[in-house]
C-alpha positions as CSV (number, residue, x, y, z in Angstrom):
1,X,-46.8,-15.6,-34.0
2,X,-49.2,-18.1,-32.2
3,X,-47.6,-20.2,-29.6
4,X,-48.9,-23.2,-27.9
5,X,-47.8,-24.8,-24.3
6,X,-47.8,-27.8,-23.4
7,X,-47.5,-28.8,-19.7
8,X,-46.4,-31.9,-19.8
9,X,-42.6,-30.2,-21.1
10,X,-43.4,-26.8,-19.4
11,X,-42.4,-25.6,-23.1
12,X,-43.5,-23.5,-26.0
13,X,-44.3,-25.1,-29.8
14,X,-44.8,-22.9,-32.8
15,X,-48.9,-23.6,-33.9
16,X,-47.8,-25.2,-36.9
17,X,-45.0,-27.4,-35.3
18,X,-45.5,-31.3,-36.2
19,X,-44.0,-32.4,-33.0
20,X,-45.8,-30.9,-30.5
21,X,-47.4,-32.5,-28.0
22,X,-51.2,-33.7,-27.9
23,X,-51.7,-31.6,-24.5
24,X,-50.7,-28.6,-25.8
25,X,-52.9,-25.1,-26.1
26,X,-52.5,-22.0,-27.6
27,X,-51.9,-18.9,-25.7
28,X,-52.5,-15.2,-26.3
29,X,-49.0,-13.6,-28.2
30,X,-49.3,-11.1,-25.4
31,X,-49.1,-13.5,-22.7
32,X,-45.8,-15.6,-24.7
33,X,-44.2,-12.0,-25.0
34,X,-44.6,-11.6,-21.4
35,X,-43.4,-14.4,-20.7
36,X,-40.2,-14.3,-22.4
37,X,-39.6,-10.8,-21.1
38,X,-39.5,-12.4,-17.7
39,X,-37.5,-15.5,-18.7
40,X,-35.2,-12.5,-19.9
41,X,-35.0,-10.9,-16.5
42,X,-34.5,-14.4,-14.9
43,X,-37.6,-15.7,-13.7
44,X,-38.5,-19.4,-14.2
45,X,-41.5,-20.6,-16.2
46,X,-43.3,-23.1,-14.8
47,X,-47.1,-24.8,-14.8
48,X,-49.5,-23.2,-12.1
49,X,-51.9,-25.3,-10.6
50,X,-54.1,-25.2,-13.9
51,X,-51.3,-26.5,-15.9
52,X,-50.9,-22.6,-17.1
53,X,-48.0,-20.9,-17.8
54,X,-46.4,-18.6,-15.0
55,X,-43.4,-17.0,-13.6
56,X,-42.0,-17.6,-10.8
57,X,-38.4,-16.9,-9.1
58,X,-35.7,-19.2,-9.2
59,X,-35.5,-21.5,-6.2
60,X,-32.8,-21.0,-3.7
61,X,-29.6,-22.7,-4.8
62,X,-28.5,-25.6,-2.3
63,X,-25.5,-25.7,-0.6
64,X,-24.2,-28.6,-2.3
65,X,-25.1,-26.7,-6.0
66,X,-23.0,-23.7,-4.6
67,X,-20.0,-26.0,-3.7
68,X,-20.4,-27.4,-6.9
69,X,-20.6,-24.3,-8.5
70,X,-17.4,-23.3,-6.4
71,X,-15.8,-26.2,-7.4
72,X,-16.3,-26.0,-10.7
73,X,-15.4,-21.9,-10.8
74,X,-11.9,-23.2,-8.9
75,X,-11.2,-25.9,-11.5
76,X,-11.7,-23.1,-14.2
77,X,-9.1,-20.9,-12.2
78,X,-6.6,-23.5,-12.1
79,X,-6.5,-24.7,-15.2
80,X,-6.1,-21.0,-16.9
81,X,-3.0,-20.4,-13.9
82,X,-1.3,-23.6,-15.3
83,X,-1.8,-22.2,-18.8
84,X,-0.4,-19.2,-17.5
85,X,2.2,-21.0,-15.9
86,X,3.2,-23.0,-18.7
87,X,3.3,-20.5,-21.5
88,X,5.5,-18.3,-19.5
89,X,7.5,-21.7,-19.7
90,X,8.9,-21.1,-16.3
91,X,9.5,-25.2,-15.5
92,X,11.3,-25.9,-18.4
93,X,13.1,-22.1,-17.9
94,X,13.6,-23.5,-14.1
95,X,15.0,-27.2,-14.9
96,X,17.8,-25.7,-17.3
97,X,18.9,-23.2,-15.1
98,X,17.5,-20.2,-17.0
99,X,15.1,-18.6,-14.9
100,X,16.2,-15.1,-14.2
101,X,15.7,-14.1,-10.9
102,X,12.7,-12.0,-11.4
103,X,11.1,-14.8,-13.2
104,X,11.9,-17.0,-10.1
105,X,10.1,-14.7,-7.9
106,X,6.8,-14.2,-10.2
107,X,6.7,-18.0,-10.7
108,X,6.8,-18.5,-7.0
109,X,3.7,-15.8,-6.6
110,X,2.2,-17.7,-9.0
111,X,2.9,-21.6,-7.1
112,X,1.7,-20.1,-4.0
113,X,-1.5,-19.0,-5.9
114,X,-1.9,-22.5,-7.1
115,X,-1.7,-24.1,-3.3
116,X,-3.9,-21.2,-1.8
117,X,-6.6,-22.0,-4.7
118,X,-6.3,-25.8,-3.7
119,X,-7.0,-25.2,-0.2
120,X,-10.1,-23.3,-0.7
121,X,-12.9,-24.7,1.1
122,X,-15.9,-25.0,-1.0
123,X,-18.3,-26.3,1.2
124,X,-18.4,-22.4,2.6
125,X,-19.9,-21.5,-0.8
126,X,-21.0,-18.7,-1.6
127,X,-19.3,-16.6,1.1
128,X,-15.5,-17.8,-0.3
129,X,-12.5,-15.4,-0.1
130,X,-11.0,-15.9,-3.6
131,X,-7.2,-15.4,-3.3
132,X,-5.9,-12.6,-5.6
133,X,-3.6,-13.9,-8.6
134,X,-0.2,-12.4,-8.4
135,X,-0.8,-10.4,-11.9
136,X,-3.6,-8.7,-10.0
137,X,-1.7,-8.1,-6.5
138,X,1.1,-6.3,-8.9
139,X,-0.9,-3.7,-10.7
């Protein structure tokens, strides 16, 4: 399996590949496989000063990639809750007077879960105190 590398991508090209670029060089197979182990274990690869293939550690996140992160993860949580929500069928249940009064009670959990997500600060990402969803709280 000969590889090449090309450090003007920072990526790897089969030898025989016909769109690989002019500055790329072969590299030993042991040096790829080592590589890729480390990708594996979440390191980054990256050209050292040589244009050579290294590893290195991820760089620290920044806050505004952790809020984003955060924002994103409490977009996710809301949108499965209202699926939750809806399924149960709990408005509709509600509007025509057939909620029972258990189903009242859970759907209520589950509205004040909804407001507590939506008033989550993310710009305190990473360190955010997820509220628990009422399933969760109940078991």
């Amino acid at each position: 399996m000969k590889m090449k590398w090309s450090p003007s991508v920072e990526g790897f090209f089969c030898d025989n590949s016909s769109n690989t670029p002019d500055d790329a060089f072969k590299i030993d197979d042991d040096l790829y496989i080592a590589l890729m182990n480390g990708q594996s274990a979440g390191k980054l690869i990256v050209n050292n000063q040589n244009n050579y293939p290294i590893l290195i550690d991820y760089p620290p996140k920044t806050k505004e990639q952790e809020s984003n992160e955060a924002e994103n993860a409490r977009q996710v949580i809301l949108n499965k809750s209202n699926e939750f929500i809806n399924n149960q069928q709990w408005p509709s249940k509600l509007m025509l007077g057939r909620l029972s009064e258990g189903e009242k009670q859970l759907f209520n959990e589950w509205l004040d879960y909804l407001d507590a997500l939506k008033e989550i600060d993310v710009s305190g990402a990473p360190d955010i105190l997820w509220p628990i969803p009422p399933a969760e709280r109940a078991s």
